[in-house]
N, C-alpha and C positions, 0 to 999 in steps of 0.2 A: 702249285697254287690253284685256289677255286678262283677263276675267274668269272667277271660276270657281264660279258662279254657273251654273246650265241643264247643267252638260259633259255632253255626247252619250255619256258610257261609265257606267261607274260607279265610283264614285271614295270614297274616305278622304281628305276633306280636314283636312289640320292646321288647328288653330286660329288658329295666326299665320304660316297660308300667303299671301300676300298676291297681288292683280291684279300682271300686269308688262305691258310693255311691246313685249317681244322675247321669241323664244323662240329656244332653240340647244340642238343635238346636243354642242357642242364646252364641255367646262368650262370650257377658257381665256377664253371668251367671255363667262362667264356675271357677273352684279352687278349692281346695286342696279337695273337697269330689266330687267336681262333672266334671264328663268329659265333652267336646263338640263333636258333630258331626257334620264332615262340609255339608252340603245340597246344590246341585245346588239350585238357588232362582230365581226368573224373573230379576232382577238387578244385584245380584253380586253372585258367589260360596263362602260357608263358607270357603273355603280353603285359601281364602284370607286375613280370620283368626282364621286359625292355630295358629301361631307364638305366637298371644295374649293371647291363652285362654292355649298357655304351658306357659309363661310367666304367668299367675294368677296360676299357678301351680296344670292346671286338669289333674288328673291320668293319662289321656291313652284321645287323638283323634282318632274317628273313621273317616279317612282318604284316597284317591289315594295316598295321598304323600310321598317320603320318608323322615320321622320325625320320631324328635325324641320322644317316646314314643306315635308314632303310632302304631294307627291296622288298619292294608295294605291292604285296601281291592277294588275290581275293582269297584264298585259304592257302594259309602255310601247312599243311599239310599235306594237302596235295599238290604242291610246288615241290616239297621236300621227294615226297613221294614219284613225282616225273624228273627230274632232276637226278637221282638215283638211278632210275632203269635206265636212262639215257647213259649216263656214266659207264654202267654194267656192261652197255654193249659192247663195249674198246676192251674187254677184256678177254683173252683167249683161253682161260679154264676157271672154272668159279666151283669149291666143292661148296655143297650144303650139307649139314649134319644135325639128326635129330635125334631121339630118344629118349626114352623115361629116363633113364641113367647116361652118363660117362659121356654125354657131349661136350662138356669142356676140356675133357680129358683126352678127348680121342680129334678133337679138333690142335691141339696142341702139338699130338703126335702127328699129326697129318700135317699142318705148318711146317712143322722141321724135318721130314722125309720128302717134303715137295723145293723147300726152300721157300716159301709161300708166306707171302701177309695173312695175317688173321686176325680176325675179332675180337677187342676185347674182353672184360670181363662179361658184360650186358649183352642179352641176345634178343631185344626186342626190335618190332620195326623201328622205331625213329632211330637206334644205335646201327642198327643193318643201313639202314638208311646214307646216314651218315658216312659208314664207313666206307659204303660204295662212292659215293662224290668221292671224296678222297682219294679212293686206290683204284678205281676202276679203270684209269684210261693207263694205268702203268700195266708193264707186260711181265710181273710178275704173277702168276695164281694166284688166287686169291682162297681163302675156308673161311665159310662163316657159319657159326651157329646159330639155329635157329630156334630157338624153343615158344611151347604154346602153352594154355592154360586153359582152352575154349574151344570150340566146335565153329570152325570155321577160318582159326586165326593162322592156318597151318598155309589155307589157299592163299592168303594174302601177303604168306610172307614167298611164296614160292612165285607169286604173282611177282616180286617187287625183283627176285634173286633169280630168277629162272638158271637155278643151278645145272651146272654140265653133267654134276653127278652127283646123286644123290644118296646119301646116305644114312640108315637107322641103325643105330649102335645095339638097341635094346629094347623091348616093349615088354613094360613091368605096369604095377598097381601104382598110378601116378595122376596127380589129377581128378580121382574118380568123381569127384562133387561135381565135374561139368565135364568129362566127359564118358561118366556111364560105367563105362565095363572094359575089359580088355580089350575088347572086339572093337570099342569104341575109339580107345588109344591108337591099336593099329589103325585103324579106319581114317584117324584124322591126320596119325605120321605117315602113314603110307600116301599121302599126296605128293611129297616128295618125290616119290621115285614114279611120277605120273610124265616126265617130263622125257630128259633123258635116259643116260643109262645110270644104273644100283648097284649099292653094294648094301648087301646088311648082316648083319652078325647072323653066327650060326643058333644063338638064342634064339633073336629073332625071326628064324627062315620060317619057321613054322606058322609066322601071320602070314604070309608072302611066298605063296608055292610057286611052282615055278609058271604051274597053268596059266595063273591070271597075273602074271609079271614076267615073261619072256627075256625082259631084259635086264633085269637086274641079276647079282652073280651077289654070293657069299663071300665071308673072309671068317679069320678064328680060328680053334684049335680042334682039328678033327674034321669031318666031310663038308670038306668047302673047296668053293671052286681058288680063293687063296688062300690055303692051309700053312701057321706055323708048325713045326713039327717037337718032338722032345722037349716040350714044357717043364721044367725045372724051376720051384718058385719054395724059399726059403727066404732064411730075417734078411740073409748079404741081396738079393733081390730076386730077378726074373731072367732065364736062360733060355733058348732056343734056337730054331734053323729057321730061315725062311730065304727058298731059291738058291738055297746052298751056301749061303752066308752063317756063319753065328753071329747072333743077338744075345747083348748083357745089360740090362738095365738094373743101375742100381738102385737100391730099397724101391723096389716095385713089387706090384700083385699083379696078379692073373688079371686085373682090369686093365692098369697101364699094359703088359705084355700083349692083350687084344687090342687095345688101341694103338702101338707097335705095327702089329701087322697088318691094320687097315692104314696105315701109313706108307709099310710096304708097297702095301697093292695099287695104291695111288703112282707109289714111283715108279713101281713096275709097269703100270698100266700106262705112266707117260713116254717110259724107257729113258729113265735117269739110271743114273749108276750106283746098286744096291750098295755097295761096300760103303761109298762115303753117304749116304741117306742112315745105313747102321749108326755109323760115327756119329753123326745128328741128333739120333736118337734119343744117343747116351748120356745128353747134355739136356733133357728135355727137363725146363721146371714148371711144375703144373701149377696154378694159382693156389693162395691158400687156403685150409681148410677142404681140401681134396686129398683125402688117402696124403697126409704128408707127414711121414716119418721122420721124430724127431731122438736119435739117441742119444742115449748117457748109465748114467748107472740104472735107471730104468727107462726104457723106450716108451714114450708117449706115440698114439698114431690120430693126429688131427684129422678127422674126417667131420667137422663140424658145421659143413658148408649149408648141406642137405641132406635128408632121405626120407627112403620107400624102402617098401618091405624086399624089391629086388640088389638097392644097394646095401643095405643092411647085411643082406647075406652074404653078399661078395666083401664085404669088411670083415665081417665073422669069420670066413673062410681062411684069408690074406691071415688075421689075428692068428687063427691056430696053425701057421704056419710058421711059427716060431718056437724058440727050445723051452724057453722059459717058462715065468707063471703065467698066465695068460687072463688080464680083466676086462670085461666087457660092462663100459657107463652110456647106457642107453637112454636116450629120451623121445617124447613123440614126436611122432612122424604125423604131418599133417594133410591134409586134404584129401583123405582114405573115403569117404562119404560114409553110407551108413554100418559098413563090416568094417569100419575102424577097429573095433578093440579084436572084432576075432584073428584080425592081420597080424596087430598088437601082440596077440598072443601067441600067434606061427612066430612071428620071429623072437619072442622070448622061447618058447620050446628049440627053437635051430640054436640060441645063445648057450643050452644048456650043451650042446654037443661040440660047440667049439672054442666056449672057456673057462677057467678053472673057477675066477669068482667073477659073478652076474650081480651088476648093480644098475638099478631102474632111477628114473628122476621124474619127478611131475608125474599127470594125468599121463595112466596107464602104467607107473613107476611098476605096481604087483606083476603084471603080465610080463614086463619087459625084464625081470632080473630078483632073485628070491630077496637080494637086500635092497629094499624099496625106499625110498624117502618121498613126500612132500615138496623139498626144494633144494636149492641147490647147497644155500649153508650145511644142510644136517646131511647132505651128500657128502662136502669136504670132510667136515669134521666125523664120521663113517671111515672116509677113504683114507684119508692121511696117516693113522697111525698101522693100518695095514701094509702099506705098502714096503716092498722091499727090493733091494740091490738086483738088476736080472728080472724085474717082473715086466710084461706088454701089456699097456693100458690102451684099449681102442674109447675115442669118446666119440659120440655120433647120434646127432637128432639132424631134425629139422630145424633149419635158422631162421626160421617163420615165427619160430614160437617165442611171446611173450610174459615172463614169468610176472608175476604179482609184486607189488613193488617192496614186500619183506625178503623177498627172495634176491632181490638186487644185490650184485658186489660193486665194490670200488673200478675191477677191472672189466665191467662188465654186464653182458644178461645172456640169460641162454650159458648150454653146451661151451662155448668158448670158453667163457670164464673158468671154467674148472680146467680146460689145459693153461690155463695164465698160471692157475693156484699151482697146477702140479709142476711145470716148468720152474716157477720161486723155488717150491720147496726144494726143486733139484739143484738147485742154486745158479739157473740158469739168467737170472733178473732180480 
């Protein structure tokens, strides 16, 4: 229970403010176990609903306002914010995890080889926030993801989590409209590993030598200081060794198998016992719309969450890793800055060598796949009479993106909607 009772700020608590259970930024959220906290936002102050989220009957708003069963305090934000680190302290291992690509993926795997709470789906400070009140003073480990979008927001989440150990999965083309250039990305995830000790993918080592990071260590396939070994990645999934164990993750790729063994390495590094952290593993479900394999008479692969020109690739690759016919339905990737279309077009060129038919959607459709469309209808009706029994369809853009409102389905917008259409037609729904 959050009590409120000791809070680290200073506070006006109502009389029939009561302990909860849950804490949340969002009203919709909020009732009878879980409070809200109003947040100033770029659009509107949560204060504006207050009203609602005591109406759904959340114990106690952490609030400026005078309400009824608030806790009065001069900015909830930084209430929410001292309240959190105070939390953080009671806790004996906190991973943090960043990257251009695969931190939810690799946050996941890390949960289930530590045996560890983690983060929901949202990885911004008020949900960090949050979720430290909550778990902090439990002595389970904790993983939280951290992700940024901005030149500076990396210190303040590291400021809030002062992770035991820090992690970068990946540093790819992400972000660029605010943070530059690659050297940029690293620059602003590499704060992370300013604290404790690091671990970062063998992609990544090359931001992070060893000279000006002493302490951080590698993981991945190949010269790292935690190396999987015998990499075996087909449609049945992902195979390998790591510390002398086999690893089998079903319908996986080379991504989940590297987030695998930064999970390893965790366990290993806390001296948990490999065999049953493998077992863990094997059970591991990533949210959806991440690399999520769905078979039948032809295998759809939902990857419609997000992407960059780095995930794209590693979809591409996972895709032609299987027997069949092999289609790749691309759309844009957003927030590239000014070398958008020529990224655009590196990974339509890399689509030509890993699948058999390339189909593009929206702004940038020509670059991304020779059969182009406009939108998404004249993608379906394109796609559907092609298709056949044994074919892998990867579908994969950015979820950022808003299509025009002729492009609209019933099931949908965006990427999505075309695995709704192609799941129907399989007769899945």
């Amino acid at each position: 229970m959050l009590s409120l009772t000791h809070l680290p700020f200073a506070a006006a608590v109502h009389p029939q403010a009561r302990p909860a259970r849950r804490l949340t930024w969002d009203s919709r959220e909020a009732g009878p176990e879980t409070a809200f906290v109003a947040l100033p936002g770029e659009a509107m102050h949560g204060n504006q609903f207050v009203q609602q989220a005591l109406d759904q009957g959340a114990p106690f708003v952490l609030t400026d306002l005078d309400a009824v069963r608030a806790v009065r305090v001069q900015g909830a934000r930084e209430a929410l914010i001292a309240w959190a680190r105070a939390e953080r302290r009671h806790n004996p291992l906190v991973i943090g995890i960043t990257g251009s690509v695969g931190k939810t993926t690799a946050k996941s795997y890390a949960a289930a080889a530590l045996e560890a709470r983690f983060m929901p789906v949202y990885n911004t400070l008020p949900a960090i926030a949050c979720f430290l009140i909550e778990h902090g003073c439990g002595s389970e480990p904790l993983v939280v993801e951290m992700g940024i979008d901005r030149v500076g927001e990396m210190r303040e989440l590291v400021d809030l989590v002062s992770p035991d150990v820090g992690v970068v999965t990946a540093i790819g083309a992400a972000h660029l409209e605010a943070l530059g250039s690659l050297e940029g990305v690293a620059r602003e995830k590499g704060v992370i590993l300013e604290g404790g000790s690091g671990l970062v993918s063998v992609q990544a080592s090359r931001f992070f030598p060893k000279s000006g990071f002493p302490n951080v260590e590698t993981y991945g396939f190949g010269d790292a200081t935690y190396a999987g070994e015998n990499l075996q990645v087909n449609a049945e999934g992902a195979s390998f060794r790591f510390g002398g164990v086999d690893v089998r993750l079903p319908l996986a790729s080379t991504v989940q198998a590297e987030a695998a063994v930064l999970g390893l390495s965790l366990a290993a590094r806390a001296g948990l016992d490999l065999g049953a952290a493998v077992s863990r593993l094997a059970a591991v479900s990533v949210p959806g719309g991440r690399y999520r394999v769905l078979p039948g008479r032809y295998t759809v692969i939902n990857d419609t969450y997000n992407a960059s020109p780095l995930s794209m690739q590693a979809a591409l690759d996972a895709l032609s890793a299987y027997g069949g016919r092999t289609i790749s339905v691309l759309g844009r990737m957003l927030e590239l800055g000014p070398d958008e279309a020529e990224l655009h077009a590196q990974v339509g060129d890399y689509a030509r060598s890993r699948a058999d038919l390339r189909y593009g959607v929206g702004q940038f459709a020509a670059l991304l796949g020779e059969r182009a469309f406009a939108s998404v209808p004249e993608l379906l009706a394109a796609l559907k009479p092609e298709l056949r029994d044994g074919d892998v369809v990867l579908v994969k853009a950015s979820r950022g993106i808003s299509w025009a409102p002729e492009v609209r389905l019933q099931h949908g917008v965006g990427l999505d909607s075309v695995v709704s259409e192609l799941l129907r037609w399989r007769g899945d729904s």
